[in-house]
Backbone as CSV, one residue per row, in Angstrom:
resi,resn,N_x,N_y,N_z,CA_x,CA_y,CA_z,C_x,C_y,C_z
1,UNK,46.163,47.399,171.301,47.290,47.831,172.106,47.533,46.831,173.212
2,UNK,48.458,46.880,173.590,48.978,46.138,174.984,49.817,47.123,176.184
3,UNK,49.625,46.424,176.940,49.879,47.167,178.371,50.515,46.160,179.099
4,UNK,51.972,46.738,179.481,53.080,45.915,180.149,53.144,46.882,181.423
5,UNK,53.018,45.327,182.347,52.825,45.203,183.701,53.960,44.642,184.492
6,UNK,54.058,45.478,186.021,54.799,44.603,187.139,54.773,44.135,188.058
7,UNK,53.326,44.534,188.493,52.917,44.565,189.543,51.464,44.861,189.863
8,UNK,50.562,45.274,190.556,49.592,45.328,190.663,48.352,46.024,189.953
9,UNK,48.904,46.903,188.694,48.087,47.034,187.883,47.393,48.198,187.898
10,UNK,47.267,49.004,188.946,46.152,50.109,188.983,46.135,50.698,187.735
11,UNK,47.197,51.625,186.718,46.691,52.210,186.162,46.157,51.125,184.760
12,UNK,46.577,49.850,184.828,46.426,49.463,183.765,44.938,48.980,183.743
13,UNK,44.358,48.834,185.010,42.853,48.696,185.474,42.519,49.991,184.997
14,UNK,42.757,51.397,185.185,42.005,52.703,184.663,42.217,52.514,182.892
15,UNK,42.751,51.940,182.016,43.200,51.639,181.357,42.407,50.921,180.604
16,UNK,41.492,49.789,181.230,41.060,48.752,180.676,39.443,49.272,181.064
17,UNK,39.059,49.978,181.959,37.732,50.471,181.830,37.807,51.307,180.960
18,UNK,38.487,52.816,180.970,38.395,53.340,179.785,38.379,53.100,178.815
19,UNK,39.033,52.209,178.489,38.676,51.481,177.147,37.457,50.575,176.478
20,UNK,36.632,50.600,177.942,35.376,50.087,177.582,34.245,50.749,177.107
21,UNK,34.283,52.597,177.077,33.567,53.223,176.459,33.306,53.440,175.217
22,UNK,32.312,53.332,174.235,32.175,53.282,173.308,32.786,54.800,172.377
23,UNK,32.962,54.192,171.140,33.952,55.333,170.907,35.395,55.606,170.999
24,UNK,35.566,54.522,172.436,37.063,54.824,172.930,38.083,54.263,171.194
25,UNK,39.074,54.808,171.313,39.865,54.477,170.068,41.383,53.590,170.115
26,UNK,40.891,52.912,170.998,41.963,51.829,171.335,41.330,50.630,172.206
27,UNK,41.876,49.611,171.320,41.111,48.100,172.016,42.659,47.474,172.450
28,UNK,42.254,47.389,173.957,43.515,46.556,175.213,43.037,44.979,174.299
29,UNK,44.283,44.976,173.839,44.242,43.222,173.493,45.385,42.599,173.901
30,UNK,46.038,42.440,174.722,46.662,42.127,175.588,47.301,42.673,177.036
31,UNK,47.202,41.933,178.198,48.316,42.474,179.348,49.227,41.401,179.116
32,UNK,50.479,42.040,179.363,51.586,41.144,179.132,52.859,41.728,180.586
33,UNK,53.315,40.798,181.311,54.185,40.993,182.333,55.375,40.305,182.490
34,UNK,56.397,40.595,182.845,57.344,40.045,183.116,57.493,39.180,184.187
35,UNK,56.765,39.166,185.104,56.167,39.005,186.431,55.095,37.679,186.410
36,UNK,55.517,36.504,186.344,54.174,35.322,186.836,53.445,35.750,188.021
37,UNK,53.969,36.433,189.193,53.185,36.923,190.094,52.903,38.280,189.755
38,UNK,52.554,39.012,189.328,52.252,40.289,189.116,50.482,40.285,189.687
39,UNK,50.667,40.778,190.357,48.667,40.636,190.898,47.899,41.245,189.505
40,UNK,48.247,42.383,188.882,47.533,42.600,187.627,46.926,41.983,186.613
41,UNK,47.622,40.560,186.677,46.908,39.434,185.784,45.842,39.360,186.047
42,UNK,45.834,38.580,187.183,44.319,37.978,187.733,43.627,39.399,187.234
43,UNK,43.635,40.549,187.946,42.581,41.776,187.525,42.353,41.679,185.932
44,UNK,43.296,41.675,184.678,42.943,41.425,183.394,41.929,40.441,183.480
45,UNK,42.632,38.956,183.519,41.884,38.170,182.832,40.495,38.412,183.490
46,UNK,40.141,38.622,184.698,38.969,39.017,185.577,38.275,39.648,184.622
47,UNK,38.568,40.534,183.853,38.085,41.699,183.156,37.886,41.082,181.647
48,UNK,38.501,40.141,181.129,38.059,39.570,180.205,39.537,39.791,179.297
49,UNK,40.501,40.591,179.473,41.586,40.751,178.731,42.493,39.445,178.768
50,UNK,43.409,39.459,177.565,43.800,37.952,177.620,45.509,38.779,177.985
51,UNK,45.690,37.530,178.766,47.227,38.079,179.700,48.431,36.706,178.815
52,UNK,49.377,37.490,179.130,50.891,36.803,179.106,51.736,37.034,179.804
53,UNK,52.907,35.838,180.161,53.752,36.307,180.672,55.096,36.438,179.880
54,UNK,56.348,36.874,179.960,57.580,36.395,179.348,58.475,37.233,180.415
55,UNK,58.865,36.020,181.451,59.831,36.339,182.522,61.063,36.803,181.981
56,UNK,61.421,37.976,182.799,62.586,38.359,182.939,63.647,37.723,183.653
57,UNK,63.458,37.079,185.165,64.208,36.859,185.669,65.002,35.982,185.394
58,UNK,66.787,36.163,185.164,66.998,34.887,185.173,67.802,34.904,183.548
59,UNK,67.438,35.819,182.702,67.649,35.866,181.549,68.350,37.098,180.689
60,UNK,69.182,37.096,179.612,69.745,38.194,179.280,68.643,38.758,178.741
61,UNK,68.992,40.190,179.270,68.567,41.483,178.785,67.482,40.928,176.873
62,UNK,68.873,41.124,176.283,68.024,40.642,174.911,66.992,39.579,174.718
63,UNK,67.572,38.347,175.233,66.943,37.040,174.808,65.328,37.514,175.939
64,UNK,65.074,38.302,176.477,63.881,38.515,177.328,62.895,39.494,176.503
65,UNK,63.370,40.582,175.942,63.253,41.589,174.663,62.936,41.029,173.967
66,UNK,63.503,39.531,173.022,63.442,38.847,171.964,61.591,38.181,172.459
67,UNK,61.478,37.480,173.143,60.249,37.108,173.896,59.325,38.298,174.180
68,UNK,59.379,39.277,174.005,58.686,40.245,174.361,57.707,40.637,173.048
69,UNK,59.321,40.864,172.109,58.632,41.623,170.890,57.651,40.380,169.796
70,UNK,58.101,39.069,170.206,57.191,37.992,169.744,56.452,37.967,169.732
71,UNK,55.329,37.873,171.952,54.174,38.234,171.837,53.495,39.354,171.083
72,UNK,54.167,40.422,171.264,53.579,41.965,170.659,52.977,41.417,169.268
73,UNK,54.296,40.747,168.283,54.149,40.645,166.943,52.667,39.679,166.691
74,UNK,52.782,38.633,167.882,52.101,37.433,167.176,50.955,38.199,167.215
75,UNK,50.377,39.273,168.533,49.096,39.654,168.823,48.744,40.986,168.097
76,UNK,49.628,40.825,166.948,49.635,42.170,166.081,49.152,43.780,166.985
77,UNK,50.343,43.666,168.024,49.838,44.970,168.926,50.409,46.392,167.895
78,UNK,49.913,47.466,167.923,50.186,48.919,167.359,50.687,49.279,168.602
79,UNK,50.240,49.149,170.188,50.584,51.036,170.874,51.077,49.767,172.033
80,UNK,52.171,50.040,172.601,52.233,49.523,174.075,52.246,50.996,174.900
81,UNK,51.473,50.595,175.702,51.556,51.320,177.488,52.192,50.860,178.346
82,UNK,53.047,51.185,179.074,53.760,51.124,180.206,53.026,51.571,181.522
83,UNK,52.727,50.277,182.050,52.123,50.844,183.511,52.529,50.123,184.473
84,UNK,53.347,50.638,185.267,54.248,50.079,186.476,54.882,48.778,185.868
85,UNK,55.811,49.140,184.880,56.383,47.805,184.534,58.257,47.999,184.204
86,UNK,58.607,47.426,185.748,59.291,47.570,185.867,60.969,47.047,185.902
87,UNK,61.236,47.060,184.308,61.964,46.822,183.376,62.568,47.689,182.660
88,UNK,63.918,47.979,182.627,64.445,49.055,181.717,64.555,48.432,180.263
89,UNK,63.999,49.468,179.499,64.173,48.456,178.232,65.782,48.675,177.139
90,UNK,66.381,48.174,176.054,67.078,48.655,175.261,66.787,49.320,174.349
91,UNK,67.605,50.178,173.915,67.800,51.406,172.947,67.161,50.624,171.650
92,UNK,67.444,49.285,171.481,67.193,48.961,170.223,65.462,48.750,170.426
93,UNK,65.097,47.695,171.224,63.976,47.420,171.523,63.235,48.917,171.861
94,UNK,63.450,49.975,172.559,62.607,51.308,172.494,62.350,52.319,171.286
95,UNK,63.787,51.798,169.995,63.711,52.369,168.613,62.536,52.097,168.052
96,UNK,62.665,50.517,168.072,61.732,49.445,167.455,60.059,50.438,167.886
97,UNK,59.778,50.462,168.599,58.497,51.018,169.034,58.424,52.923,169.185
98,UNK,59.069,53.538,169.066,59.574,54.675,168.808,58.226,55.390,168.786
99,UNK,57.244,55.894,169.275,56.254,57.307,168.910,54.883,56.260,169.227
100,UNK,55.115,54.959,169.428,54.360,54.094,169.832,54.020,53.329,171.504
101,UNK,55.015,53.670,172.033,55.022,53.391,173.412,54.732,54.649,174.400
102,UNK,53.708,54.191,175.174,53.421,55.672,176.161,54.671,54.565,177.519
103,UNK,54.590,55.991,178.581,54.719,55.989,179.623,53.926,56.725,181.115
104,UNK,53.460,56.299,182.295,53.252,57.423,183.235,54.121,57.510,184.279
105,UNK,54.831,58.541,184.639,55.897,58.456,185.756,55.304,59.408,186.643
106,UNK,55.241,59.162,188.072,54.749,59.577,189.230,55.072,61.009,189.455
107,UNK,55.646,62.348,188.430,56.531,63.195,189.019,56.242,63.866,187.888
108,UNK,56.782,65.371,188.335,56.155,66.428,186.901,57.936,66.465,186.187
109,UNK,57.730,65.784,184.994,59.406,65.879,184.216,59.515,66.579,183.551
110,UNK,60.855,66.953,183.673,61.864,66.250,184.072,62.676,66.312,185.776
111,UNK,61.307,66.550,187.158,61.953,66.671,188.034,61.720,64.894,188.293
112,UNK,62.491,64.769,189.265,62.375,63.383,189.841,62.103,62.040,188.856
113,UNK,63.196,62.074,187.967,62.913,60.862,187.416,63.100,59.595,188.277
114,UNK,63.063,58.455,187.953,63.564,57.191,188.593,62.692,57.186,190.063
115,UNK,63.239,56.146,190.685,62.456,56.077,191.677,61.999,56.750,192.783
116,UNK,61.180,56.553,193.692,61.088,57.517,194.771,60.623,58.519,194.732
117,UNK,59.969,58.739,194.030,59.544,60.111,193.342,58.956,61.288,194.268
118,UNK,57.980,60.082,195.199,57.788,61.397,196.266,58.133,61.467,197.570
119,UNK,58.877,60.632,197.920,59.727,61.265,199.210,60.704,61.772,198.175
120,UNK,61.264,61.656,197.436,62.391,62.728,196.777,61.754,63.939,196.795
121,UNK,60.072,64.292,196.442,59.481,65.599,196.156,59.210,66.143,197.278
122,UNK,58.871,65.955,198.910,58.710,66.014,200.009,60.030,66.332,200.599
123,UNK,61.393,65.944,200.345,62.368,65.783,200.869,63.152,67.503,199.902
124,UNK,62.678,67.479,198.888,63.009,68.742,198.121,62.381,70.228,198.330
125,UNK,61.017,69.816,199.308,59.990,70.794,199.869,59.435,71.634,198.413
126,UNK,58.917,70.714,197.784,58.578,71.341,196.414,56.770,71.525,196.949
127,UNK,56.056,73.120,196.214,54.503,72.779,196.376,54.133,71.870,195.541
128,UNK,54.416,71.635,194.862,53.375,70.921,193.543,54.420,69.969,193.325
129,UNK,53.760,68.722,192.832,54.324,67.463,192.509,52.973,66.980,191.639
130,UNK,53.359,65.900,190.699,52.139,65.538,189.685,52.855,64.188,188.781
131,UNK,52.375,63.800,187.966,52.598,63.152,187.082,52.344,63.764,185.900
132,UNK,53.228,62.666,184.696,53.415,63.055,183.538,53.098,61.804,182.717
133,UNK,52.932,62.006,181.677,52.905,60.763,180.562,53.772,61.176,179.291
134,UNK,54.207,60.031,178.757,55.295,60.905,177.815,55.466,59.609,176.864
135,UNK,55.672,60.227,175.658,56.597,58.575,174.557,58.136,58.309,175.025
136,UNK,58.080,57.073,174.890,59.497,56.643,175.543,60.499,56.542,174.587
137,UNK,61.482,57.265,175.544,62.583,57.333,174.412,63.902,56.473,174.855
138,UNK,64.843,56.392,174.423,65.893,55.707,175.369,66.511,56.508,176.696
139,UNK,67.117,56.298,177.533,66.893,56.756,178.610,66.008,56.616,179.917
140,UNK,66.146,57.006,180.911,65.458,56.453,182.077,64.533,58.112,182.313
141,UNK,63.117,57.504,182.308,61.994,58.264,182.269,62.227,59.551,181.694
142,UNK,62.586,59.120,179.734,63.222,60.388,178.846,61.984,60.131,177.843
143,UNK,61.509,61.134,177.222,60.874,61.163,175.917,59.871,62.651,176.301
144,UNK,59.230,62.771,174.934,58.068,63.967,174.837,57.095,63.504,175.380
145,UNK,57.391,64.689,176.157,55.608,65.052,176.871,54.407,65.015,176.303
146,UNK,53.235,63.815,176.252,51.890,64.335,176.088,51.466,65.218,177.403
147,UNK,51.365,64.917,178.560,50.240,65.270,179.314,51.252,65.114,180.693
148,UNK,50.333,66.589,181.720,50.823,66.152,183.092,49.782,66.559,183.772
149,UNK,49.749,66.393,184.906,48.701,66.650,185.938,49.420,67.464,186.748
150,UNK,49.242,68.125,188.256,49.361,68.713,189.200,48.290,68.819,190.305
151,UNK,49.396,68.256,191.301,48.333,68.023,193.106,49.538,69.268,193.556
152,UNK,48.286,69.930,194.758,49.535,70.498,195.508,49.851,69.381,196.858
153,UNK,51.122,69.966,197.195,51.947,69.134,198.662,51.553,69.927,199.324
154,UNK,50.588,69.463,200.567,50.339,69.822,201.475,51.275,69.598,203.112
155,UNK,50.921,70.453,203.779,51.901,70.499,205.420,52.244,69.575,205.836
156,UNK,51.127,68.565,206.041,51.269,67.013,206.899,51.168,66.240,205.757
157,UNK,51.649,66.222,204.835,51.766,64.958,203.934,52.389,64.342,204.118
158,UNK,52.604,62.571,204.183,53.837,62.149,203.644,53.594,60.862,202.395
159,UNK,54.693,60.331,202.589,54.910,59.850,200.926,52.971,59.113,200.652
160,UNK,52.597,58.405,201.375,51.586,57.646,201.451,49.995,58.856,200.668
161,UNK,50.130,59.328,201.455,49.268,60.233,201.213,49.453,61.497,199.934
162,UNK,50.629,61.816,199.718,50.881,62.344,198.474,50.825,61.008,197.153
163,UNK,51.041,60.293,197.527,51.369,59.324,196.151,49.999,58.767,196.176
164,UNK,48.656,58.892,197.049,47.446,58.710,196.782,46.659,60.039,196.123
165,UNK,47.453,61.016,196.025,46.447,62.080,195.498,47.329,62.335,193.688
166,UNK,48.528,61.977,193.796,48.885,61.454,192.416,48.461,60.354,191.620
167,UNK,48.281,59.281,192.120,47.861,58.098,191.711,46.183,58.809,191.383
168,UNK,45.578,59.288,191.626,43.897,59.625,191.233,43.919,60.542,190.179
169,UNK,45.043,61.766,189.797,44.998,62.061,188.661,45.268,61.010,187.532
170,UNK,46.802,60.185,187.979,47.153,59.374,187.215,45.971,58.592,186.333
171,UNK,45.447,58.075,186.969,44.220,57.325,186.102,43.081,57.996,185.578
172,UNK,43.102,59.532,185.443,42.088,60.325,184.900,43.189,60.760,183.493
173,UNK,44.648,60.913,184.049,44.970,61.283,182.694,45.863,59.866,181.954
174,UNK,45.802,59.457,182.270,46.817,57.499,181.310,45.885,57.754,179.940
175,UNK,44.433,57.173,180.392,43.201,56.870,179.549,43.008,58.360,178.231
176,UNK,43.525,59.236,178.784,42.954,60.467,177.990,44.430,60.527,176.601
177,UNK,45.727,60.513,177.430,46.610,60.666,176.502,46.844,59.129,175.702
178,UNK,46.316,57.997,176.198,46.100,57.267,175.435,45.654,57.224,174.271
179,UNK,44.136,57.532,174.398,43.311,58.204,173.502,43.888,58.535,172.103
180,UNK,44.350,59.694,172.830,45.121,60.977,171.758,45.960,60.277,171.138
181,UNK,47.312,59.634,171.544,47.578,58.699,170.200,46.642,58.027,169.641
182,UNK,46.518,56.706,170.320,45.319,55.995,169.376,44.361,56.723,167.928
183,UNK,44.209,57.954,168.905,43.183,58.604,167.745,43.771,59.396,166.395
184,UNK,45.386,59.294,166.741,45.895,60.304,165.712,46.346,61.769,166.069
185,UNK,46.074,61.845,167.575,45.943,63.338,168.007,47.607,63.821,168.383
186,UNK,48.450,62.911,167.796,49.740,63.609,168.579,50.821,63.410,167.336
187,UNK,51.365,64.752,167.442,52.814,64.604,166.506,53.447,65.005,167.135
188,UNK,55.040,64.880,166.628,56.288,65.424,166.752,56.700,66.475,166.323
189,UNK,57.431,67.323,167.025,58.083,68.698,166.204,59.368,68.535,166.812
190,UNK,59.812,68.333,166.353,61.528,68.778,166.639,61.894,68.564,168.308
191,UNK,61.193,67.239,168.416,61.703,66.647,169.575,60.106,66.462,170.919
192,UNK,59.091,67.661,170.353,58.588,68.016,171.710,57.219,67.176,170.661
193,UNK,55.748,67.254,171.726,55.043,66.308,171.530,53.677,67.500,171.433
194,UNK,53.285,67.330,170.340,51.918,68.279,169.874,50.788,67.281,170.111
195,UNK,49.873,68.052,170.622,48.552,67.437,171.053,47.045,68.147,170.819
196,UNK,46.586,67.895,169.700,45.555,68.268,169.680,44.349,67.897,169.958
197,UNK,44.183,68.318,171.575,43.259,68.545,172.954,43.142,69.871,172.699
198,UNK,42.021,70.134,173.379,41.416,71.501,174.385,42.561,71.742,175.271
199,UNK,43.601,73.125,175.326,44.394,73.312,176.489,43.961,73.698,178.032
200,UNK,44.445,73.608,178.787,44.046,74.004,180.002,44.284,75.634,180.002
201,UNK,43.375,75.971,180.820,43.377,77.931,180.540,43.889,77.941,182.447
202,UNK,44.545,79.510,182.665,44.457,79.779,184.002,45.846,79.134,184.504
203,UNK,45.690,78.845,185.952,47.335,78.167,186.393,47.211,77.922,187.598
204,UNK,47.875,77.104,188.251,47.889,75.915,189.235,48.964,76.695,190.327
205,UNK,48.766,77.508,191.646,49.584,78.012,192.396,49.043,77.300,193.557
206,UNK,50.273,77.137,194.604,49.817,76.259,195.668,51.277,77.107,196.363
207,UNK,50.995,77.530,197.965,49.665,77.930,198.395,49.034,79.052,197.388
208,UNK,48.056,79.347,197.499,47.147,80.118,196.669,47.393,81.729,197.447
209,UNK,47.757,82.474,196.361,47.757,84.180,196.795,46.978,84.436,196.908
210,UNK,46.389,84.381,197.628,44.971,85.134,197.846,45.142,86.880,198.341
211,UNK,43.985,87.413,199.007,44.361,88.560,199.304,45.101,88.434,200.481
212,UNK,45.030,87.451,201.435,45.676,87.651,202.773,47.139,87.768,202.845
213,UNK,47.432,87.139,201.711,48.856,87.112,200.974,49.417,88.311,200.756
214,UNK,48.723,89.319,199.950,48.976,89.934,199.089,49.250,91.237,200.777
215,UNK,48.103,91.603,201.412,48.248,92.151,202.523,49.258,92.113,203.618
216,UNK,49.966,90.360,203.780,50.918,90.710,204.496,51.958,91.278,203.631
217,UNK,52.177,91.142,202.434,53.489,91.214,201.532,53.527,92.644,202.096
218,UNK,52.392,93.762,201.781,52.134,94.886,202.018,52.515,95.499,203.146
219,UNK,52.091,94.811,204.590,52.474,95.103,206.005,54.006,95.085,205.859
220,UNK,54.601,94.041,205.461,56.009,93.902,205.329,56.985,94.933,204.540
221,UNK,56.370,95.492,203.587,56.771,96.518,202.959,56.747,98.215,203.593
Protein backbone atom coordinates (compact mmCIF):
# COMPACT_ATOMS: atom_id res chain seq x y z
CA UNK A 1 0.00 0.00 0.00
CA UNK A 2 0.95 3.61 -0.19
CA UNK A 3 0.13 6.57 1.79
CA UNK A 4 -0.26 10.09 0.23
CA UNK A 5 1.01 12.90 2.14
CA UNK A 6 0.98 16.87 2.66
CA UNK A 7 2.38 17.70 5.25
CA UNK A 8 3.70 16.50 8.37
CA UNK A 9 2.65 13.07 8.51
CA UNK A 10 1.30 12.14 11.93
CA UNK A 11 -1.17 9.75 10.98
CA UNK A 12 0.89 8.33 8.32
CA UNK A 13 3.69 7.79 11.17
CA UNK A 14 0.69 5.77 13.25
CA UNK A 15 0.43 4.09 9.99
CA UNK A 16 3.87 2.97 9.45
CA UNK A 17 4.39 1.59 13.08
CA UNK A 18 1.34 -0.29 12.91
CA UNK A 19 2.33 -1.79 10.21
CA UNK A 20 5.32 -3.03 11.81
CA UNK A 21 3.50 -5.65 13.86
CA UNK A 22 3.71 -8.95 12.88
CA UNK A 23 0.69 -10.28 11.38
CA UNK A 24 -0.24 -6.78 10.40
CA UNK A 25 -1.88 -7.35 6.77
CA UNK A 26 -0.60 -4.56 4.88
CA UNK A 27 3.06 -3.68 3.92
CA UNK A 28 3.55 0.57 3.55
CA UNK A 29 5.67 0.37 0.38
CA UNK A 30 5.61 3.66 -0.43
CA UNK A 31 5.02 7.49 0.96
CA UNK A 32 4.35 9.49 -1.88
CA UNK A 33 3.57 13.54 -1.66
CA UNK A 34 2.80 16.18 -3.64
CA UNK A 35 4.80 18.35 -1.46
CA UNK A 36 8.99 18.35 -1.85
CA UNK A 37 8.68 19.99 1.52
CA UNK A 38 6.23 17.93 3.23
CA UNK A 39 8.13 17.20 6.70
CA UNK A 40 6.60 13.54 6.45
CA UNK A 41 9.28 12.43 4.13
CA UNK A 42 12.17 12.80 6.16
CA UNK A 43 9.91 10.80 9.05
CA UNK A 44 9.38 7.83 6.18
CA UNK A 45 12.56 7.50 4.85
CA UNK A 46 13.83 7.80 8.73
CA UNK A 47 11.70 4.79 9.19
CA UNK A 48 13.04 2.93 6.37
CA UNK A 49 9.95 3.53 3.90
CA UNK A 50 10.92 4.55 0.44
CA UNK A 51 9.31 8.12 -0.39
CA UNK A 52 8.32 10.04 -3.67
CA UNK A 53 7.45 13.03 -4.76
CA UNK A 54 5.13 14.16 -7.88
CA UNK A 55 4.46 17.97 -7.42
CA UNK A 56 1.38 19.43 -7.85
CA UNK A 57 2.18 22.84 -8.00
CA UNK A 58 2.25 24.49 -11.03
CA UNK A 59 0.54 21.80 -13.10
CA UNK A 60 -2.86 20.69 -14.57
CA UNK A 61 -5.05 18.89 -12.46
CA UNK A 62 -4.65 15.72 -14.86
CA UNK A 63 -1.10 15.82 -16.08
CA UNK A 64 -0.30 15.72 -11.93
CA UNK A 65 -2.93 12.57 -11.56
CA UNK A 66 -1.17 11.16 -14.68
CA UNK A 67 2.28 11.24 -12.43
CA UNK A 68 0.58 10.01 -9.59
CA UNK A 69 -1.07 6.94 -10.93
CA UNK A 70 2.54 6.02 -12.56
CA UNK A 71 4.27 5.88 -9.31
CA UNK A 72 1.30 3.78 -7.75
CA UNK A 73 1.53 1.47 -10.99
CA UNK A 74 5.33 1.20 -11.21
CA UNK A 75 5.34 0.27 -7.24
CA UNK A 76 2.54 -2.14 -7.93
CA UNK A 77 0.53 -0.40 -4.93
CA UNK A 78 -3.18 -2.32 -4.08
CA UNK A 79 -4.61 0.20 -1.15
CA UNK A 80 -3.74 4.01 -1.04
CA UNK A 81 -4.35 5.91 2.33
CA UNK A 82 -4.95 9.36 2.49
CA UNK A 83 -3.34 11.09 5.33
CA UNK A 84 -3.38 14.81 5.39
CA UNK A 85 -2.93 15.02 1.75
CA UNK A 86 -4.08 17.79 0.62
CA UNK A 87 -5.26 17.53 -2.91
CA UNK A 88 -8.70 17.15 -4.30
CA UNK A 89 -8.59 14.38 -6.52
CA UNK A 90 -10.76 13.66 -9.99
CA UNK A 91 -13.79 11.64 -10.42
CA UNK A 92 -11.85 9.69 -12.91
CA UNK A 93 -8.65 9.21 -10.92
CA UNK A 94 -11.00 8.32 -7.52
CA UNK A 95 -13.07 5.66 -9.98
CA UNK A 96 -9.76 4.26 -10.93
CA UNK A 97 -9.10 3.30 -7.17
CA UNK A 98 -12.75 2.93 -6.12
CA UNK A 99 -13.15 0.51 -2.66
CA UNK A 100 -9.33 0.87 -2.57
CA UNK A 101 -8.55 4.23 -1.20
CA UNK A 102 -9.17 4.96 2.59
CA UNK A 103 -9.60 8.37 4.02
CA UNK A 104 -9.46 10.05 7.81
CA UNK A 105 -11.34 13.32 8.19
CA UNK A 106 -11.13 15.15 11.55
CA UNK A 107 -15.12 15.20 12.16
CA UNK A 108 -17.93 12.60 12.77
CA UNK A 109 -19.62 12.47 8.87
CA UNK A 110 -21.27 13.68 7.44
CA UNK A 111 -21.06 16.76 9.97
CA UNK A 112 -18.27 19.16 9.11
CA UNK A 113 -16.83 18.12 6.05
CA UNK A 114 -13.94 20.24 4.48
CA UNK A 115 -11.95 22.28 6.44
CA UNK A 116 -11.95 23.62 9.87
CA UNK A 117 -13.50 21.02 11.30
CA UNK A 118 -13.19 22.03 14.78
CA UNK A 119 -13.66 25.50 15.27
CA UNK A 120 -16.67 24.78 12.91
CA UNK A 121 -17.60 21.98 15.80
CA UNK A 122 -16.95 24.48 18.79
CA UNK A 123 -18.57 27.31 16.91
CA UNK A 124 -21.80 24.85 16.38
CA UNK A 125 -21.63 24.04 20.34
CA UNK A 126 -21.86 20.39 19.44
CA UNK A 127 -20.88 17.70 22.67
CA UNK A 128 -19.17 15.23 20.74
CA UNK A 129 -16.96 15.73 17.78
CA UNK A 130 -14.62 12.68 16.47
CA UNK A 131 -13.28 11.43 13.42
CA UNK A 132 -14.18 9.13 10.75
CA UNK A 133 -12.46 7.00 8.13
CA UNK A 134 -14.27 6.18 5.08
CA UNK A 135 -13.53 4.88 1.14
CA UNK A 136 -13.32 7.75 -1.05
CA UNK A 137 -15.71 8.47 -3.30
CA UNK A 138 -15.98 11.49 -5.61
CA UNK A 139 -16.89 14.38 -3.76
CA UNK A 140 -15.34 16.36 -0.96
CA UNK A 141 -14.97 14.12 2.23
CA UNK A 142 -17.91 11.65 0.50
CA UNK A 143 -17.75 7.83 0.61
CA UNK A 144 -18.75 4.74 3.13
CA UNK A 145 -18.03 4.69 6.43
CA UNK A 146 -15.57 2.10 7.90
CA UNK A 147 -14.98 3.48 11.33
CA UNK A 148 -15.44 6.60 13.67
CA UNK A 149 -14.29 7.51 16.94
CA UNK A 150 -15.86 10.00 19.52
CA UNK A 151 -14.14 12.64 22.14
CA UNK A 152 -16.47 14.67 24.08
CA UNK A 153 -16.14 18.84 23.77
CA UNK A 154 -15.42 19.98 26.80
CA UNK A 155 -16.22 23.84 28.53
CA UNK A 156 -12.75 25.42 28.03
CA UNK A 157 -11.76 23.82 24.91
CA UNK A 158 -10.57 25.41 22.02
CA UNK A 159 -9.65 24.40 18.57
CA UNK A 160 -5.96 23.40 19.82
CA UNK A 161 -6.92 21.30 22.44
CA UNK A 162 -9.95 19.60 20.87
CA UNK A 163 -8.06 18.72 17.65
CA UNK A 164 -5.35 17.10 20.15
CA UNK A 165 -7.82 14.77 21.72
CA UNK A 166 -9.07 13.88 18.05
CA UNK A 167 -5.84 13.48 16.56
CA UNK A 168 -5.07 10.49 19.51
CA UNK A 169 -8.08 8.55 18.53
CA UNK A 170 -7.22 9.25 14.96
CA UNK A 171 -4.12 7.15 15.08
CA UNK A 172 -5.66 4.31 17.21
CA UNK A 173 -8.33 4.01 14.59
CA UNK A 174 -6.38 4.82 10.70
CA UNK A 175 -4.20 1.50 11.57
CA UNK A 176 -7.30 -0.67 12.63
CA UNK A 177 -9.64 0.21 9.57
CA UNK A 178 -6.70 -0.17 7.52
CA UNK A 179 -6.29 -3.50 8.58
CA UNK A 180 -9.83 -4.45 7.82
CA UNK A 181 -9.49 -3.76 4.21
CA UNK A 182 -6.16 -5.10 3.75
CA UNK A 183 -7.44 -8.20 5.43
CA UNK A 184 -10.61 -8.62 3.39
CA UNK A 185 -12.81 -7.46 6.27
CA UNK A 186 -14.97 -4.89 4.39
CA UNK A 187 -17.76 -4.98 1.75
CA UNK A 188 -20.25 -2.98 0.16
CA UNK A 189 -24.02 -3.11 0.38
CA UNK A 190 -25.86 -0.81 -1.46
CA UNK A 191 -23.73 2.08 -0.90
CA UNK A 192 -22.88 1.67 3.00
CA UNK A 193 -19.59 -0.13 4.23
CA UNK A 194 -19.82 -3.66 6.19
CA UNK A 195 -17.14 -4.48 8.55
CA UNK A 196 -16.45 -7.47 10.02
CA UNK A 197 -14.95 -6.27 13.54
CA UNK A 198 -16.21 -6.86 17.04
CA UNK A 199 -18.98 -3.89 17.36
CA UNK A 200 -18.83 -1.48 20.03
CA UNK A 201 -21.66 -2.32 22.76
CA UNK A 202 -23.24 0.62 25.09
CA UNK A 203 -23.07 4.51 23.91
CA UNK A 204 -21.06 7.57 24.12
CA UNK A 205 -23.22 10.57 26.02
CA UNK A 206 -21.39 13.67 26.93
CA UNK A 207 -22.28 15.36 29.50
CA UNK A 208 -23.02 12.07 31.15
CA UNK A 209 -26.71 11.61 32.91
CA UNK A 210 -25.85 10.63 35.75
CA UNK A 211 -28.15 10.66 38.74
CA UNK A 212 -27.57 14.35 39.53
CA UNK A 213 -29.09 14.88 36.21
CA UNK A 214 -31.79 12.83 36.45
CA UNK A 215 -32.72 14.63 40.07
CA UNK A 216 -32.64 18.04 38.86
CA UNK A 217 -34.89 17.06 35.75
CA UNK A 218 -37.15 15.85 38.75
CA UNK A 219 -36.90 19.14 41.02
CA UNK A 220 -37.89 20.90 37.81
CA UNK A 221 -40.83 18.89 37.26
Amino acid sequence: MAILISGRGSNMAALIEAARAPGYPAEIALVLSNRPDAAGLGLAAAAGVPVAVVESRGRPREAFEAGLQAVLEAQRIGIVALAGFMRLLTEGFVRRWEGRMLNIHPSLLPSFRGLDTHRRALEAGVRLHGCTVHLVSPGVDEGPILAQAAVPVLPDDDEAALAARVLAQEHRLYPAALAWLAAGRVRLEGGLARVEAEAAAGALANPLPGPAALSTQRAQE
